[in-house]
C-alpha positions, 0 to 999 in steps of 0.5 A: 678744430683743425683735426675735425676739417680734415676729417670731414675732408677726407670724408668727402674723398672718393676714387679718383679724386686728388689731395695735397698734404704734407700732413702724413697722417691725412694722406694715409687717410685720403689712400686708405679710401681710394683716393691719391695723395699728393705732397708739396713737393711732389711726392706721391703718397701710394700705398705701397710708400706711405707706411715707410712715410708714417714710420719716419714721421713718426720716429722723428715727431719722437725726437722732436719731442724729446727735444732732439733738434732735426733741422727741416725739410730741404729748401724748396727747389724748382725741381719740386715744382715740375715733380708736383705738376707732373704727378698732379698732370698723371693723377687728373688725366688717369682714367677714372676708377669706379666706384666700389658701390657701382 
């Protein structure tokens, strides 16, 4: 059920618009149709950065698996915020592209 509403979320992504993931595999989608990704803490997913994402996510839902215990993310920092605030302020007060049907 999960997997089907962010299929039809990221169906619904174009150019310009913005999304915030911490799911790495969704925002590979959202950037692979022209969209921007945004994580949590402020990350911001391009696509010259998200194949180095997924191959870490990847390698470390593989160790997961195997039992391997990997601790967690950092705790959350008031810096992650500002970094947020400050991408989501970039990607909304960009010119917009146009459409690739235009």
């Amino acid at each position: 059920m999960w997997e089907h509403r962010c299929k039809i979320a990221v169906s619904g992504v174009g150019f310009s618009k913005a999304s915030r993931s911490a799911d790495i595999p969704l925002a590979a989608d959202v950037i692979g149709r022209g969209g921007h990704a945004l994580d949590p803490r402020g990350v911001l997913y391009t696509a010259d950065n998200i194949q180095e994402r997924l191959t870490m996510r990847n390698f470390m839902d593989g160790l997961r698996a195997s039992g391997i215990d990997t601790g967690g993310p950092a705790p959350w920092r008031q810096g992650d915020s500002h970094a947020f605030a400050r991408h989501l302020d970039r990607i909304l007060s960009a010119p917009e592209s146009p459409s690739p049907t235009a």
